[in-house]
GUVO-417261 format. One record per residue (C-alpha): x, z, y; residue number from 1; residue in one letter. Coordinates in steps of 0.1 Angstrom, whole numbers. Layout:
<u = X; w = Z; v = Y; k = NUM; r = A>
...
END
This chain:
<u = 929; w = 848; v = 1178; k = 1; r = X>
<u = 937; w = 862; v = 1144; k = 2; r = X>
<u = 971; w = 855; v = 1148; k = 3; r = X>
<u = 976; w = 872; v = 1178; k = 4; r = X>
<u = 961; w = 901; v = 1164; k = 5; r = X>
<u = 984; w = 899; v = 1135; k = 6; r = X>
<u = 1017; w = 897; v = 1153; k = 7; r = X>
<u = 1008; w = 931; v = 1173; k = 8; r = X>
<u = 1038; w = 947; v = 1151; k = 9; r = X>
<u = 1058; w = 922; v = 1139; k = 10; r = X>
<u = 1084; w = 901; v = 1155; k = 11; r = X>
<u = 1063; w = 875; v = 1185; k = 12; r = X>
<u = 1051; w = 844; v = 1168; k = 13; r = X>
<u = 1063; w = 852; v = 1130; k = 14; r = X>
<u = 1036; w = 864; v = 1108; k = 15; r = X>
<u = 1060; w = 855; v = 1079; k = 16; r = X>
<u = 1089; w = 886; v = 1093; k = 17; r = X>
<u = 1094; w = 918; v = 1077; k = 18; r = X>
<u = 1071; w = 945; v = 1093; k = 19; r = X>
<u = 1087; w = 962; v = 1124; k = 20; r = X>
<u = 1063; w = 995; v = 1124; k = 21; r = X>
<u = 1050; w = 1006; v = 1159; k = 22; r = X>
<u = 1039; w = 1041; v = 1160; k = 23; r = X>
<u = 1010; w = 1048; v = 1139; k = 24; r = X>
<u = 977; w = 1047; v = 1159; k = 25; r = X>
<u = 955; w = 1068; v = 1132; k = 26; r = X>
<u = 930; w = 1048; v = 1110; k = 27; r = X>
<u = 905; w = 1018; v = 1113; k = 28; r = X>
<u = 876; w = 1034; v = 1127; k = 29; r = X>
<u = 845; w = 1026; v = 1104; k = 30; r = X>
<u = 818; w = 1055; v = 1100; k = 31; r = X>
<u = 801; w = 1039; v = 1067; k = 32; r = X>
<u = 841; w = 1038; v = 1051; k = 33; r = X>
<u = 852; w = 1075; v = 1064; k = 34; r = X>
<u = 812; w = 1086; v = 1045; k = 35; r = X>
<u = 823; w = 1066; v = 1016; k = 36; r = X>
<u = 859; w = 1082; v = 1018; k = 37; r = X>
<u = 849; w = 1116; v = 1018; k = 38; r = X>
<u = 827; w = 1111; v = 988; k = 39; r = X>
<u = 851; w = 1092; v = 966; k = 40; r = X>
<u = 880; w = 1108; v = 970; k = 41; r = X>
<u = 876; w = 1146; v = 957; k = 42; r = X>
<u = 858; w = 1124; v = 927; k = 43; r = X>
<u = 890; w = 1102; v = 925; k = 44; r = X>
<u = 922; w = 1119; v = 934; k = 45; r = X>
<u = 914; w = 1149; v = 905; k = 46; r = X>
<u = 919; w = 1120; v = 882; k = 47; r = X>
<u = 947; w = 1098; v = 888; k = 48; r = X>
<u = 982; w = 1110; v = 915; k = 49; r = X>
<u = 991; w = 1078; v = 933; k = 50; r = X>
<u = 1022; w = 1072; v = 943; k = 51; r = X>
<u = 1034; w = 1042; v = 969; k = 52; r = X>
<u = 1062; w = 1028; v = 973; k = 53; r = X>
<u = 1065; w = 1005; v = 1002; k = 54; r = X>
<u = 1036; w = 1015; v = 1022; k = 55; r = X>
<u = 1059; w = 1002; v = 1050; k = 56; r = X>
<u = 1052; w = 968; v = 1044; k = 57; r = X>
<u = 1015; w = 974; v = 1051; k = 58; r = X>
<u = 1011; w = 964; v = 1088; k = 59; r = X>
<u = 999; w = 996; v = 1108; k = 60; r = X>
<u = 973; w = 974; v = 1129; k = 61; r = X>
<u = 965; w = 932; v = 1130; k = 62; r = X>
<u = 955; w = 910; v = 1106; k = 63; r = X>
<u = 968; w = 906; v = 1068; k = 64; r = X>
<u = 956; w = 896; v = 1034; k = 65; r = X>
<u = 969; w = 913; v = 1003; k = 66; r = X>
<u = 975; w = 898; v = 972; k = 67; r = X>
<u = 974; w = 924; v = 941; k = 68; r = X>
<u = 981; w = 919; v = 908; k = 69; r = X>
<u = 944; w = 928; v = 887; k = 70; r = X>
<u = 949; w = 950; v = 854; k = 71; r = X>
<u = 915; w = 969; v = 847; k = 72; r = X>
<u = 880; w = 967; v = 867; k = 73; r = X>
<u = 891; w = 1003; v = 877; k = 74; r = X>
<u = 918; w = 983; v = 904; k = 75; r = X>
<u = 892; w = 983; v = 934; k = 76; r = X>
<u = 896; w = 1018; v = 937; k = 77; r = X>
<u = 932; w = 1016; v = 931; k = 78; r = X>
<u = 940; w = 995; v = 958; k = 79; r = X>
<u = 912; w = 1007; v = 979; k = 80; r = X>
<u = 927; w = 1044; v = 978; k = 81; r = X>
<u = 958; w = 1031; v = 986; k = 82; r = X>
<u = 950; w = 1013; v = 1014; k = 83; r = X>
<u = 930; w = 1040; v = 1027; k = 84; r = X>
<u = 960; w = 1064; v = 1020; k = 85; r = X>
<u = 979; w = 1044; v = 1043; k = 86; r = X>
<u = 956; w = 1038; v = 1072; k = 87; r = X>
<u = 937; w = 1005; v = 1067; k = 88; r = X>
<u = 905; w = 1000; v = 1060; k = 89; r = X>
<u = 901; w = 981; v = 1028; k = 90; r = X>
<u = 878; w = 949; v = 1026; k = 91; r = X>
<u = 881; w = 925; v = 995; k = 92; r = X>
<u = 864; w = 891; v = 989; k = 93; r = X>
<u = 837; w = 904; v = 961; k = 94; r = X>
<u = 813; w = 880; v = 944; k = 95; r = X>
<u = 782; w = 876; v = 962; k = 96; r = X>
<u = 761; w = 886; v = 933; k = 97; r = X>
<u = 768; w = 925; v = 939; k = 98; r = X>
<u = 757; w = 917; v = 977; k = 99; r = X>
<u = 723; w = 914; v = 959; k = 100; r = X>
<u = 723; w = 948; v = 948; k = 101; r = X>
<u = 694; w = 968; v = 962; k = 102; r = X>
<u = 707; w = 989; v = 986; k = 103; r = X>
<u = 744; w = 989; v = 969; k = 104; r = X>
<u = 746; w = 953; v = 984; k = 105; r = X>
<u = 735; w = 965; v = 1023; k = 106; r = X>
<u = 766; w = 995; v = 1016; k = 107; r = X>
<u = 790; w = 961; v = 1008; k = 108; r = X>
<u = 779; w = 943; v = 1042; k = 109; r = X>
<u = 779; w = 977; v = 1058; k = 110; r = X>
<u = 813; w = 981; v = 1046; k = 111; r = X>
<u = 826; w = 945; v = 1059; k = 112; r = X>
<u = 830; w = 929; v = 1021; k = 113; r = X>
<u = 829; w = 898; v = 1023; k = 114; r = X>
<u = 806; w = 876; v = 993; k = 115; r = X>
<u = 815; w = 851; v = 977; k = 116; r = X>
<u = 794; w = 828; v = 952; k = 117; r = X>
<u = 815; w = 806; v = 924; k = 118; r = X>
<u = 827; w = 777; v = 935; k = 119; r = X>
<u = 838; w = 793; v = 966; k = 120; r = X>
<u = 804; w = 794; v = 984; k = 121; r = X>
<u = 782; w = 818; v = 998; k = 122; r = X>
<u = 747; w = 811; v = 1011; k = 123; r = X>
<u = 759; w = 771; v = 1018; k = 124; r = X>
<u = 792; w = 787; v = 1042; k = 125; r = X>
<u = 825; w = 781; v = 1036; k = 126; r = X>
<u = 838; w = 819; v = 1025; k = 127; r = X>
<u = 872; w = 812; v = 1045; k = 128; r = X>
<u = 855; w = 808; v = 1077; k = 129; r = X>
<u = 838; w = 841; v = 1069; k = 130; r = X>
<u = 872; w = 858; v = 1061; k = 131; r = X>
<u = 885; w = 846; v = 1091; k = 132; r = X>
<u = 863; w = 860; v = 1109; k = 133; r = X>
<u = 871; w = 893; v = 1099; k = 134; r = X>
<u = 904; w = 889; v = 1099; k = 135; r = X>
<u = 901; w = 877; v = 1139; k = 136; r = X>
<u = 886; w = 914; v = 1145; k = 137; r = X>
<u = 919; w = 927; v = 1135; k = 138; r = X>
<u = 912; w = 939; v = 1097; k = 139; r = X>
<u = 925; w = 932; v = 1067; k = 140; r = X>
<u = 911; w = 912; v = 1038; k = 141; r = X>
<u = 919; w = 917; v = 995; k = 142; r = X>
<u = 921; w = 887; v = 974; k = 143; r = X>
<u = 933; w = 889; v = 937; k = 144; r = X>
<u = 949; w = 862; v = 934; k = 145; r = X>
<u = 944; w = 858; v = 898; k = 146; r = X>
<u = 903; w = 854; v = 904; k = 147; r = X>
<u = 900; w = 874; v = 870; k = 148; r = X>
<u = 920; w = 904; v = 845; k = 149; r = X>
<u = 948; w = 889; v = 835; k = 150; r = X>
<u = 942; w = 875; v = 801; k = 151; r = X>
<u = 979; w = 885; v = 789; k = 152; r = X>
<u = 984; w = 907; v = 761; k = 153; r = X>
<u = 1013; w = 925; v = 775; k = 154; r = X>
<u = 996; w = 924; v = 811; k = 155; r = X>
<u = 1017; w = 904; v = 834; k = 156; r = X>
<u = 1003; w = 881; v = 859; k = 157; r = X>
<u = 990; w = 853; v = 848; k = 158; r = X>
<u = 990; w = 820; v = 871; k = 159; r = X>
<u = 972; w = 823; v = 906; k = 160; r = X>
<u = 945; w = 805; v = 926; k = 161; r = X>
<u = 958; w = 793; v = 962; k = 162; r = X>
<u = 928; w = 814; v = 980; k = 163; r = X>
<u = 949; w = 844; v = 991; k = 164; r = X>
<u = 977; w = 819; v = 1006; k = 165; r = X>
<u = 955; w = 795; v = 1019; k = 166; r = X>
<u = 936; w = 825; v = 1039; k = 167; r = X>
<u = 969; w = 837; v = 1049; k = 168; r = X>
<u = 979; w = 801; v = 1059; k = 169; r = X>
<u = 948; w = 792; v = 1081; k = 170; r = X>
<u = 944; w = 821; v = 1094; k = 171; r = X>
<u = 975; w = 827; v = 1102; k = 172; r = X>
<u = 982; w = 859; v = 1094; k = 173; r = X>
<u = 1013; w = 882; v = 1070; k = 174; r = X>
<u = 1006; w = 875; v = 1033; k = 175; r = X>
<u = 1015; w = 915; v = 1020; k = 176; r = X>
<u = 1021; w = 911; v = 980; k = 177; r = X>
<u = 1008; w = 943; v = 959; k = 178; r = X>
<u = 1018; w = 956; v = 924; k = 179; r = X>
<u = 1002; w = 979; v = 907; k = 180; r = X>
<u = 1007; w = 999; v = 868; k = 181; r = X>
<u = 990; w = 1028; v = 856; k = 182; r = X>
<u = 950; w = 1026; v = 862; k = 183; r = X>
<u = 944; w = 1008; v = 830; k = 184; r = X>
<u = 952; w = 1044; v = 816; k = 185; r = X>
<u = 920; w = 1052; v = 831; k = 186; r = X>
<u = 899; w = 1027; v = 821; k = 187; r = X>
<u = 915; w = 1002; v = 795; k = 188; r = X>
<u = 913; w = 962; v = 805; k = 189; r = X>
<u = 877; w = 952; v = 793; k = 190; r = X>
<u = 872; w = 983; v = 781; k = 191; r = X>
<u = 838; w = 1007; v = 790; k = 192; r = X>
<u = 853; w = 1038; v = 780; k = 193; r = X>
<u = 866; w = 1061; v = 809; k = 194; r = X>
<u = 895; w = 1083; v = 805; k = 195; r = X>
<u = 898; w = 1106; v = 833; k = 196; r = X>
<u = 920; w = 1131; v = 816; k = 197; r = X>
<u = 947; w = 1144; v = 819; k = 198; r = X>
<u = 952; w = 1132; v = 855; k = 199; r = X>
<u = 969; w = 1102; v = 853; k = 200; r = X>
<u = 1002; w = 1086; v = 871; k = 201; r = X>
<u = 991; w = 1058; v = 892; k = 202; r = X>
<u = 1023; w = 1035; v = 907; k = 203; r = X>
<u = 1016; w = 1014; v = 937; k = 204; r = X>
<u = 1043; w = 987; v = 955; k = 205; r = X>
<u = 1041; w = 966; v = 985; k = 206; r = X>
<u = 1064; w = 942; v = 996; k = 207; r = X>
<u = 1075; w = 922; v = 1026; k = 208; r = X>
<u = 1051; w = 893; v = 1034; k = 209; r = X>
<u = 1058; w = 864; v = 1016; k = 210; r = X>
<u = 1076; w = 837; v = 1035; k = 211; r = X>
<u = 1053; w = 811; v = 1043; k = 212; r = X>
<u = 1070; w = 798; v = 1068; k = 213; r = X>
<u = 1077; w = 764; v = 1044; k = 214; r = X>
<u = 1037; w = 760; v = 1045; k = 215; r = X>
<u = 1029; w = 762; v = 1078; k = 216; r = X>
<u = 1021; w = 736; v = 1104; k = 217; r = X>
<u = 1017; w = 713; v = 1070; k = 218; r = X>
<u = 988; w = 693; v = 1058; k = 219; r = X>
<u = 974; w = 722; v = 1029; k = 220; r = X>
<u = 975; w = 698; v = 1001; k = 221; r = X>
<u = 976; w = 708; v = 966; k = 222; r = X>
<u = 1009; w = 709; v = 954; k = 223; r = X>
<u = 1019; w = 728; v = 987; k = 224; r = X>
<u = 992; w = 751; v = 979; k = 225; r = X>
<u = 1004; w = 754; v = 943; k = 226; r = X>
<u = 1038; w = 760; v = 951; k = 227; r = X>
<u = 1034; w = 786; v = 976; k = 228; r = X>
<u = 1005; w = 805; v = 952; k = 229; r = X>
<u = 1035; w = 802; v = 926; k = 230; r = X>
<u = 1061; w = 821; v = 953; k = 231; r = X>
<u = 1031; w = 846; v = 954; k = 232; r = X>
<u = 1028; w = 851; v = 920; k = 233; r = X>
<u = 1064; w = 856; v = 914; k = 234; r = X>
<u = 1068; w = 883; v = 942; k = 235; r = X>
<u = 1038; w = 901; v = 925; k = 236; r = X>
<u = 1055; w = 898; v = 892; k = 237; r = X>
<u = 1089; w = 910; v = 906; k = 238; r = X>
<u = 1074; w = 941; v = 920; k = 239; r = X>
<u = 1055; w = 949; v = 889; k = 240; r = X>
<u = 1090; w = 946; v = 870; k = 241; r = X>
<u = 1099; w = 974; v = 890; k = 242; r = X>
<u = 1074; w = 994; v = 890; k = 243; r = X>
<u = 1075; w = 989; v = 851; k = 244; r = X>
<u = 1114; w = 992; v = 844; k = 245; r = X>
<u = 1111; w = 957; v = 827; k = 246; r = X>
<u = 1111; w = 920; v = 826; k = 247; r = X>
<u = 1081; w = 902; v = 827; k = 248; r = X>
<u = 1084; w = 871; v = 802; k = 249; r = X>
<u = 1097; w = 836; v = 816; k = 250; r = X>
<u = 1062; w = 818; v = 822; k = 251; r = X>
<u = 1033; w = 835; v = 836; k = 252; r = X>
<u = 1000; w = 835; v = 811; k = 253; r = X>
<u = 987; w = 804; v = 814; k = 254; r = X>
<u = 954; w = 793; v = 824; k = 255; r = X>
<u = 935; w = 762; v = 845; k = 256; r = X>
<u = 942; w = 767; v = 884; k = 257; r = X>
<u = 916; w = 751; v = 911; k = 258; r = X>
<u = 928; w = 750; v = 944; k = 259; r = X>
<u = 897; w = 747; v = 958; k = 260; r = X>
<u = 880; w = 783; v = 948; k = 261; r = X>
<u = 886; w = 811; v = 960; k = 262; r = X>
<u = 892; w = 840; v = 940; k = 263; r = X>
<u = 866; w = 865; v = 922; k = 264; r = X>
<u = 865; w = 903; v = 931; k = 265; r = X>
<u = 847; w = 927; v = 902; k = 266; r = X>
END
């Protein structure tokens, strides 16, 4: 069960507890992420230093989802670095039309992405019961939370879609909230023009899983799903103040929310 895999380091039966580490048992083994890895990174590293704080919170081995903030189209490598960095294999729920990709969309499969078509469908499936699925083998899933860039000026979050905490609800598994500030330095929000030097400071923050425990066991209706996506916003946004030395405003960027779609991946 997913759950059960989840709970492997955490205290029995709570997927909502802080992380209690077990010893480190090395990385995910995937042979198509370790070719990728050993590409990317001399390409990558030269060009940004990324720095982690928290990389505690990321469970060493189980299930998770995690829930980043999304500043720049240059985040997937962001996130995907620093996941790697600390021993998890990163998988994110990436819109299906990259799946059809010549071969670029076999490396996505091969790589254990999982597509997902607006609406929230992919090929007439539900795209939970494929993320569970994964998740049941142990791995970890990515959802951005805010489907999209955020449309605020100033970059804060703006208001979330309920796919990353209704994942994290049904399949019961830790909810891992992510910040991130610096990458737009290397490639500006919407903008095509990359900036890869000088290398650039790239600040990374995890924090305990959100506490779901409200959620659980309880019909998912929407306004439980709204209120807990809104928890998950706010933990984002909290770690992002950090990581920024500043207050985000009072209210999130605004912006329709349907509870019923999952979220896109660039």
């Amino acid at each position: 069960m997913a759950g059960d895999a989840a709970r492997s380091d955490r205290p029995a039966g709570d997927p909502d507890a802080p992380v209690v580490q077990g010893p480190r048992r090395g990385r995910e083994a995937n042979a198509v992420w370790r070719v990728a890895a050993a590409i990317a990174i001399p390409l990558f590293d030269p060009m940004a230093r990324i720095e982690i704080r928290g990389g505690d919170k990321l469970p060493h081995e189980g299930s998770f989802v995690v829930a980043p903030n999304h500043l720049t189209n240059i985040d997937p490598v962001v996130v995907a670095r620093s996941l790697w960095t600390l021993g998890r294999v990163p998988r994110f729920l990436a819109k299906a039309s990259l799946f059809r990709v010549p071969l670029f969309g076999r490396l996505m499969h091969a790589m254990g992405h999982v597509p997902v078509e607006r609406g929230g469908r992919t090929r007439g499936s539900n795209p939970l019961e494929v993320a569970r699925a994964l998740v049941a083998t142990g791995g970890g899933v990515i959802v951005y939370p805010e489907g999209t860039l955020t449309r605020d000026d100033d970059l804060w979050p703006m208001r979330g879609k309920s796919g990353a905490v209704r994942l994290a609800l049904e399949a019961g598994v830790p909810l891992v909230p992510m910040a991130h500030w610096g990458g737009q330095q290397l490639l500006g929000r919407y903008s095509k023009r990359f900036r890869p030097f000088p290398r650039k400071r790239v600040l990374v923050a995890l924090g305990d899983p959100v506490d779901l425990s409200a959620y659980r066991g309880r019909p998912l209706d929407q306004a439980a799903l709204a209120e807990a996506t809104a928890l998950l916003m706010g933990r984002i946004t909290a770690l992002l103040e950090e990581l920024r030395g500043e207050q985000a405003p009072d209210r999130p960027g605004e912006r329709p929310v349907t509870d019923d779609e999952l979220p896109e991946a660039p």
